[in-house]
C-alpha positions in Angstrom: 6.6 -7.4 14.4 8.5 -4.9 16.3 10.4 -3.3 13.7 7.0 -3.2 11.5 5.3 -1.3 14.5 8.3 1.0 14.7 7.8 1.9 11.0 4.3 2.3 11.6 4.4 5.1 14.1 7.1 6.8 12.6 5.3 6.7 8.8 2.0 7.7 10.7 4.6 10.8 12.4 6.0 11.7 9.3 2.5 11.8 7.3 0.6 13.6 10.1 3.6 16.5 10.8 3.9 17.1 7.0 0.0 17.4 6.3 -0.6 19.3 9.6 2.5 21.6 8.2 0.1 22.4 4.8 -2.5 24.0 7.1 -0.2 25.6 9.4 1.7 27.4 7.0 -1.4 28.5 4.8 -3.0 29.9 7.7 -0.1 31.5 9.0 0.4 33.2 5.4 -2.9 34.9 5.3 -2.2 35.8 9.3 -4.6 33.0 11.0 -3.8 32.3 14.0 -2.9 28.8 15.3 -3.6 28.1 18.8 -1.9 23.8 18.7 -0.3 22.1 16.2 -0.4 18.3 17.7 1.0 15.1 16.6 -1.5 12.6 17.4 -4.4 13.4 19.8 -4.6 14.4 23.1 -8.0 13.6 24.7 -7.6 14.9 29.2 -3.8 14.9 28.7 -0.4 15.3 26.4 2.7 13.3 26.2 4.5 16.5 26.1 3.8 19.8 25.3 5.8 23.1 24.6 4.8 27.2 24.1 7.9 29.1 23.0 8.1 32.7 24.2 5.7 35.2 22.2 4.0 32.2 20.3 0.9 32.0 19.6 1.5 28.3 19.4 1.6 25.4 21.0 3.2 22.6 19.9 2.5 19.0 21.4 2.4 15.0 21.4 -0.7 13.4 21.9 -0.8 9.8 23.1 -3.3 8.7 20.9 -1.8 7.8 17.6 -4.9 8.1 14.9 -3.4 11.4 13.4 -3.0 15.0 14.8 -4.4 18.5 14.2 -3.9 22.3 14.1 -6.1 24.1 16.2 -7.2 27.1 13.9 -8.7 29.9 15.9 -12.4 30.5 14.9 -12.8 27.7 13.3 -15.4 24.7 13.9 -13.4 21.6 13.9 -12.4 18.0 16.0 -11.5 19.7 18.6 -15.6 21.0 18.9 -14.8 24.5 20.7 -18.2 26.6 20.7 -17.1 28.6 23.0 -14.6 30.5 20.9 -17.5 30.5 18.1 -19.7 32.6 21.3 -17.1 36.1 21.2 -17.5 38.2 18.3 -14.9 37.6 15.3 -11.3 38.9 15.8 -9.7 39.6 12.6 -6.9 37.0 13.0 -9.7 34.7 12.9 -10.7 31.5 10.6 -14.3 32.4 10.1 -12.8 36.3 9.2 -11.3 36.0 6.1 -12.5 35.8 3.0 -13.9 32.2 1.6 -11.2 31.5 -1.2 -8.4 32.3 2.0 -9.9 29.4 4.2 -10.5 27.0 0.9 -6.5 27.0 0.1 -5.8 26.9 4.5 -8.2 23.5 4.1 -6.9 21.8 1.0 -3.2 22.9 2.0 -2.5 19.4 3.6 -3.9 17.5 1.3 -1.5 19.3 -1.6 1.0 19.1 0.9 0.6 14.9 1.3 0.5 14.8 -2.6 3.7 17.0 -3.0 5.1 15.1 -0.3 4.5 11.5 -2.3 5.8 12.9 -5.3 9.4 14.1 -3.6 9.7 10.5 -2.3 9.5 9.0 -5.7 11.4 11.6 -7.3 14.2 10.7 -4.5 13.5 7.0 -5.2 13.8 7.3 -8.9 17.2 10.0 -8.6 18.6 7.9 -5.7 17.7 4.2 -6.9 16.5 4.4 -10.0 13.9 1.8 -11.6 14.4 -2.4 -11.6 11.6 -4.5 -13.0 11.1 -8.0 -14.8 8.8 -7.1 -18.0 6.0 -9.3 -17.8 6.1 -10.8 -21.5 9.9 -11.8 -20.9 9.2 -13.7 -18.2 10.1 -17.1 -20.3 8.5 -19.7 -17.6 5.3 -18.2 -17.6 3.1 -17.5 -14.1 1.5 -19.5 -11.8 -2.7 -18.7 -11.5 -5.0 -19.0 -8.3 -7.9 -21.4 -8.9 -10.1 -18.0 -10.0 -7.6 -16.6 -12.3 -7.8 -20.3 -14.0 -11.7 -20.1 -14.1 -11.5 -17.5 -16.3 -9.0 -19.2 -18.8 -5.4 -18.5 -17.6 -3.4 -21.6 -17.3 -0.1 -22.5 -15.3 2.9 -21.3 -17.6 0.8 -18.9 -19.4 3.4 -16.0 -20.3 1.4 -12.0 -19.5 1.8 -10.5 -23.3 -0.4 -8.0 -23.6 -3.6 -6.3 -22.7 -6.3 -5.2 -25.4 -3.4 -4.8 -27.9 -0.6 -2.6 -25.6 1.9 -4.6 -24.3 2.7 -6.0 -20.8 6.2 -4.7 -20.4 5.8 -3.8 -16.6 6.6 -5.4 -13.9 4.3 -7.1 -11.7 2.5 -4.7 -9.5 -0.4 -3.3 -8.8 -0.1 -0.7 -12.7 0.0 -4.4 -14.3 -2.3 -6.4 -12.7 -4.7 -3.1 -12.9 -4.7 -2.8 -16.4 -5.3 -6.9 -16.4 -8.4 -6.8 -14.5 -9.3 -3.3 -16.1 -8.7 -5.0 -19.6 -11.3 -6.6 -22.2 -8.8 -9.2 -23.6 -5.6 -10.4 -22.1 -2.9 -12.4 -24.8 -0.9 -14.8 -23.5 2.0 -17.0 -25.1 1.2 -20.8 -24.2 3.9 -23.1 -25.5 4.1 -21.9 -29.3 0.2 -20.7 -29.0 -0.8 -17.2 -28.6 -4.6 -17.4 -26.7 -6.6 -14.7 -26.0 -8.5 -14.6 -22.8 -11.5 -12.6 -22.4 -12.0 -10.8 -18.6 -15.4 -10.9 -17.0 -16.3 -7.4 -15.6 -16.5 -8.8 -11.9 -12.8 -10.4 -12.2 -11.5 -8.0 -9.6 -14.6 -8.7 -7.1 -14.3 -12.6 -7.7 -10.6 -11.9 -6.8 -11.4 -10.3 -3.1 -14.2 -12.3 -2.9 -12.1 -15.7 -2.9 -9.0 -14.0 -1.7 -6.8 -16.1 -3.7 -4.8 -13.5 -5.7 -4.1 -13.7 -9.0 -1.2 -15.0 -10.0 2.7 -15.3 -9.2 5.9 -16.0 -11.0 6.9 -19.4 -12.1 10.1 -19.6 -10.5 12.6 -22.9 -11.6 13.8 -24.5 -8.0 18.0 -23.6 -8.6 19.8 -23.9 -5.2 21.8 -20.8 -4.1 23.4 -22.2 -0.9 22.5 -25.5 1.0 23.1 -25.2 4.8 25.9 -27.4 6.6 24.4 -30.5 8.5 21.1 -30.4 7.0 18.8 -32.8 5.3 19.5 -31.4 1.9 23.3 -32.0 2.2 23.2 -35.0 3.8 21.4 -36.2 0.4 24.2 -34.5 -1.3 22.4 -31.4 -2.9 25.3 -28.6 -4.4 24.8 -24.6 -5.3 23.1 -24.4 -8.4 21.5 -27.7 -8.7 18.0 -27.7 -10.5 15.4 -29.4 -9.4 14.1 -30.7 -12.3 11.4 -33.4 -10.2 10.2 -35.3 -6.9 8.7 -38.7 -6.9 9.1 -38.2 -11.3 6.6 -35.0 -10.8 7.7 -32.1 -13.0 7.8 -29.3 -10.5 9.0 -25.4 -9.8 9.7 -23.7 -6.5 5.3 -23.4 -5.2 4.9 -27.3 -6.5 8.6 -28.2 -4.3 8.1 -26.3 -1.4 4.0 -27.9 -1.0 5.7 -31.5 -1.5 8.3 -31.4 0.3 6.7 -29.1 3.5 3.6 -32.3 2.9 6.1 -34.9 3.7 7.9 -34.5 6.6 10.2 -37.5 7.7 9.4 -39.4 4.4 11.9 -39.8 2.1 11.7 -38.3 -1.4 13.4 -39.3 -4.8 15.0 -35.5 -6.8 15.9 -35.7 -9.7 18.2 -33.0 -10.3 20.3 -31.5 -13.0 24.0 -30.4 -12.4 25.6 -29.1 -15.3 25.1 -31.7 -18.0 24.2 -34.4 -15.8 20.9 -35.4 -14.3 21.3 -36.9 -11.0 18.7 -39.0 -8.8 19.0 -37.9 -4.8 17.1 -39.2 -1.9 16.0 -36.4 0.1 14.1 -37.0 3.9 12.8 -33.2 5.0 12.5 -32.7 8.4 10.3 -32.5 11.4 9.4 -28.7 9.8 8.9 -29.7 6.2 12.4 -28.7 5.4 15.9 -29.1 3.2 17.9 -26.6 4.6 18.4 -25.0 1.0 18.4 -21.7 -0.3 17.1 -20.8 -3.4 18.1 -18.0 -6.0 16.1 -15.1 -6.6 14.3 -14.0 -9.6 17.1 -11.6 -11.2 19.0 -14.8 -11.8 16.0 -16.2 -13.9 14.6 -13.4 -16.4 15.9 -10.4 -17.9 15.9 -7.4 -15.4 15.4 -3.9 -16.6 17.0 -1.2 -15.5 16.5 2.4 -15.6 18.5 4.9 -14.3 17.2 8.8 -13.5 19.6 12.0 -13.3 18.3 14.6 -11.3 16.1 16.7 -13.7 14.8 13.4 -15.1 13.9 12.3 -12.0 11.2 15.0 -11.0 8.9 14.3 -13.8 9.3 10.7 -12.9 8.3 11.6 -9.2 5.2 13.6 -10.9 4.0 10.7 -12.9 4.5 7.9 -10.3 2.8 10.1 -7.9 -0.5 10.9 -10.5 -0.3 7.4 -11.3 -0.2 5.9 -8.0 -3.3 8.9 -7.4 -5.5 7.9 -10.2 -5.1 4.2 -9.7 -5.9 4.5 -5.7 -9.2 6.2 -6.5 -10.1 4.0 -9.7 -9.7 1.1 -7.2 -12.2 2.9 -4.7 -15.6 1.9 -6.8 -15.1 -1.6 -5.0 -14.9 -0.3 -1.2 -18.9 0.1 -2.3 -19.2 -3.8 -3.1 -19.4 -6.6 -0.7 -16.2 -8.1 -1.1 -14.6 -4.9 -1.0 -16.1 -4.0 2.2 -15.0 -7.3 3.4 -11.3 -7.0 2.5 -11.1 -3.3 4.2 -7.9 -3.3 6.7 -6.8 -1.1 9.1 -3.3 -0.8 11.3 -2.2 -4.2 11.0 -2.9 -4.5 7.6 -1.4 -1.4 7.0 1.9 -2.6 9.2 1.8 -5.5 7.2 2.8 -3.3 3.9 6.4 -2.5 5.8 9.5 -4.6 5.0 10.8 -7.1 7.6 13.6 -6.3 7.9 14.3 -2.8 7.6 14.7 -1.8 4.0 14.8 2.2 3.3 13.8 1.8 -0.3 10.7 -0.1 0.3 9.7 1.9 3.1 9.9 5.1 1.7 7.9 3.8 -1.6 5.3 2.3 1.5 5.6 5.9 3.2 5.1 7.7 -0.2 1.7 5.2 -0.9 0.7 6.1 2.1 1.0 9.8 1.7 -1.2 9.5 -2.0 -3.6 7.7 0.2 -3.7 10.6 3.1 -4.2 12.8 0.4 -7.3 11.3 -1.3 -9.1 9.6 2.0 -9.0 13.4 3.3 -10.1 15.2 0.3 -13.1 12.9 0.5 -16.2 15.5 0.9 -17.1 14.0 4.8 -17.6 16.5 7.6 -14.3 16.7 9.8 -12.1 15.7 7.1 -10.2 18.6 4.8 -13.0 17.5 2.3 -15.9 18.0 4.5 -14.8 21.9 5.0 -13.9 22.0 1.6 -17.4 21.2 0.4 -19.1 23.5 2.7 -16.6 26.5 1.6 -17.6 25.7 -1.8 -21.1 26.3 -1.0 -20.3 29.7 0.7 -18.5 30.9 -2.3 -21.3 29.8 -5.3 -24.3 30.8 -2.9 -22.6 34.1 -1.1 -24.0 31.9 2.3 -22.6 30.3 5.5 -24.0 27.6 6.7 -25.3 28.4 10.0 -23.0 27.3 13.3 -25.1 25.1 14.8 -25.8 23.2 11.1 -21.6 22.8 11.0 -21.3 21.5 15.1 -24.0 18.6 13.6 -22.4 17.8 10.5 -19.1 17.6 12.3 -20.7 15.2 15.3 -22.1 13.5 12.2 -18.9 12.9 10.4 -16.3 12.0 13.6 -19.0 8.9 14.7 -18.5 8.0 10.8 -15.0 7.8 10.9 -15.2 6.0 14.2 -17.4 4.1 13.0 -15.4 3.1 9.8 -12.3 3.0 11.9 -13.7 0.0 14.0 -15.0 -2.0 10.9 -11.9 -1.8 9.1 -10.0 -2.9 12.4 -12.3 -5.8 13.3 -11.8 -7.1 9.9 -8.1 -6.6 10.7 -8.8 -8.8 13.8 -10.8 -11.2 12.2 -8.3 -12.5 9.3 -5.8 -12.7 11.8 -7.6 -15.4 14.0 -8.7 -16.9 11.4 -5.2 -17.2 9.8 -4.1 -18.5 13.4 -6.5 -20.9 13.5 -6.3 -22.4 9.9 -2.5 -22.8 10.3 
């Protein structure tokens, strides 16, 4: 938990410095001046706080971690100063350049997130390169939540393709996409090849009984069984297969719900080692477990590799980056339905996307997700976001009018209780799962 709030804070640092930068070095550019560039916000007091000699800057720490600004002078914004809108316009002003000027200073941080996302990738791709398990080779097939069966899809039912192009992706949010954005799905069962047809609300059925779709099929093959425990006392070796308990067929999701279901109670495996099929009598323990470790999915179906060199990798950062972009705001049509209302998250379900432990390739593909989500959420046309002033520039440059003052102070007063407003929904839902999830365990 620690280590996921940790990576929290210093994602939410990293995203808010780097957008904040966008604006600050637009306006800067066409000679605006900046009057505070703060990390987080700083409602009666800062953290800390610093002016060097002959800025016209200061730079700061707020203690309230929901994002940060740039204070641009003569400007209508968060921070609500009318009294600087009272004095005539000084020509280092916001409000006295020309329209297009302040349309690039608001949309700067937004392309500044995006470009931000796509260097990550690009460094993920150059640095680590690609590893993935194409769907349609994985030979044991998936496993299906009860709504994915509803539909047709069947426990060891191999991902082929989708509407004729194949599934050779891995399993991530591309694939399972272009599954519930598909017509037809093909999959291999046994020596059959059965074609599934996918019901236009599939993806709201999905959040609605917040099941998930589906998960690999995973053979139970020991990698390590732990000295004293209940699994070596029964006699269980490295890379013994569990072939069956109690003369049920089962893989790793069947095992682990028997054996976790019968604590104390004594179990009959069948297991294969090598040529030979063995019988073992297994007891779990007070927790529901072996003491065994099992071997992870590289060792089961072929893994893919690709490997960038440094030119390759900027395209590749460009079209992960698009990609991730275009699939965010595809997905954002069910925000507007019920169940996607219901399953909105905010900071826990956001530190929930961090790896625990530590891992600095996952985080920086979290940090770069996050980024193409900064990026969209705040090009959104809603007053106080980049979007908002976006809009309202837009209608200054096609009409040759400003909206008047006291019109923008509304529309911005309108817009922060929004986001507030939003900001406390998606956190209550946050709050709610996780008591629920407490109390069902």
């Amino acid at each position: 938990m620690f280590s996921s709030i940790l990576q929290l804070l210093a994602a939410l640092s990293i995203l808010v410095i780097f957008h904040e930068f966008g604006h600050f070095i637009v306006a800067r550019l066409f000679k605006i001046r900046v009057e505070k560039f703060y990390l987080f916000f700083n409602p009666w007091f800062s953290l800390f706080k610093f002016k060097p000699k002959n800025s016209e800057t200061e730079y700061g720490i707020g203690w309230l971690p929901l994002g940060g600004y740039v204070k641009i002078a003569g400007m209508i914004d968060e921070s609500f100063d009318t009294e600087q809108m009272k004095k005539p316009a000084e020509k280092w002003e916001f409000r006295s350049h020309p329209a297009w000027q302040r349309l690039l200073v608001m949309v700067a941080g937004v392309v500044f997130n995006f470009i931000m996302a796509i260097l990550i990738y690009a460094f993920i791709a150059f640095h680590w390169g690609e590893e993935y398990i194409p769907l349609n080779q994985v030979s044991t097939g998936m496993e299906y939540s009860s709504t994915a069966k509803a539909v047709g899809f069947q426990d060891g039912d191999i991902l082929y393709s989708v509407d004729g192009e194949l599934l050779d992706m891995g399993f991530g949010d591309a694939s399972i996409r272009k599954i519930f954005d598909g017509k037809n799905v093909t999959v291999l069962r046994g020596s059959d090849t059965v074609v599934i047809g996918i019901p236009a609300d599939f993806m709201q059925r999905m959040l609605r009984e917040k099941q998930g779709f589906a998960y690999y099929r995973m053979p139970f093959v020991v990698d390590s069984v732990m000295t004293g425990s209940s699994g070596a006392k029964a006699g269980m070796m490295a890379d013994d297969r569990l072939l069956a308990i109690n003369d049920t067929t089962v893989f790793i999701s069947d095992a682990l719900k028997m054996i976790s279901a019968h604590k104390n109670q004594a179990l009959n495996f069948q297991v294969l080692r090598g040529a030979d099929t063995l019988k073992l009598t297994v007891t779990p323990n007070a927790q529901g477990k072996i003491g065994v470790y099992m071997k992870s999915l590289d060792n089961f179906f072929p893994v893919k590799r690709v490997e960038y060199g440094f030119l390759e990798s900027i395209p590749a950062g460009i079209s992960k980056g698009v990609k991730k972009l275009t699939g965010y705001a595809g997905d954002m049509k069910y925000v507007f339905t019920k169940e996607g209302a219901e399953n909105m998250g905010g900071f826990i379900a956001i530190m929930g996307l961090f790896p625990s432990p530590f891992n600095a390739q996952a985080f920086l593909e979290v940090l770069a997700f996050l980024s193409v989500i900064l990026a969209f959420m705040n090009i959104l046309p809603i007053p106080v976001l980049d979007g908002g002033h976006v809009m309202f520039l837009l209608y200054e440059l096609i009409t040759r009018r400003k909206p008047s003052q006291k019109f923008m102070e509304r529309a911005m007063m309108i817009g922060m209780a929004f986001l507030f407003c939003l900001l406390i929904y998606a956190n209550t839902n946050d709050v709610v799962r996780l008591f629920l999830s407490h109390f069902s365990n």
